[in-house]
C-alpha positions as CSV (number, residue, x, y, z in Angstrom):
1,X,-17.8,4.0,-2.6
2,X,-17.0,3.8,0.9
3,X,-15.2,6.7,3.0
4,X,-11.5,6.6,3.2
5,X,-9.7,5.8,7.0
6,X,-9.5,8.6,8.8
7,X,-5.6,7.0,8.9
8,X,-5.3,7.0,4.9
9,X,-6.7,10.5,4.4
10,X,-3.8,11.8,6.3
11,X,-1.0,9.7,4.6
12,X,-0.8,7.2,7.4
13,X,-1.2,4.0,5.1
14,X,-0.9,0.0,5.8
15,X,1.7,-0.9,3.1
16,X,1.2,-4.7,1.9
17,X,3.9,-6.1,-0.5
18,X,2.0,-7.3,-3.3
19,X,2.6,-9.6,-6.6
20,X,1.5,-9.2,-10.1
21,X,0.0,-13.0,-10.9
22,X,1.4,-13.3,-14.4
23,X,4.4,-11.1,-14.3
24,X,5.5,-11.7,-10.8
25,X,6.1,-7.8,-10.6
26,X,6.3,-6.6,-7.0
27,X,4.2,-3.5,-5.4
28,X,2.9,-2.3,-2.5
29,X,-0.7,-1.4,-1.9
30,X,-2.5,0.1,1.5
31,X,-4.9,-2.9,3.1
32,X,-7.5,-0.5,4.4
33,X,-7.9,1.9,0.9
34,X,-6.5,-0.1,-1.5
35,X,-3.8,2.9,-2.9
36,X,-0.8,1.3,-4.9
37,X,2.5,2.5,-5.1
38,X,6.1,1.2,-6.4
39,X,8.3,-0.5,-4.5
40,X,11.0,1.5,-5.7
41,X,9.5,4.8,-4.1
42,X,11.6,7.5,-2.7
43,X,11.4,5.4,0.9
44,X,10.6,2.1,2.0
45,X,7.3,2.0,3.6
46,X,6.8,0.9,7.2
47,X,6.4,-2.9,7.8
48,X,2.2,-3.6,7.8
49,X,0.7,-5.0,10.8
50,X,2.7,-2.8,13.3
């Protein structure tokens, strides 16, 4: 397994809004470790590519 960004060991992740194929169910998951999370969260995460 590769090492993680030095950027996603310190909680500084590249949120990518994601969709489930079949279900259509929406997510977010980090582009450079691959992390999920919900999109309901406690905060919306920052916009990826900034």
């Amino acid at each position: 397994m590769a090492e993680k960004n030095w950027e996603c060991r310190i909680g500084i992740h590249k949120w990518v809004l994601q969709h489930e194929p079949e279900s259509g169910t929406a997510y977010y998951s980090c582009g450079r470790c691959g992390k999920e999370r919900s999109p309901d969260g406690p905060r919306v995460p920052p916009i990826a590519g900034m």
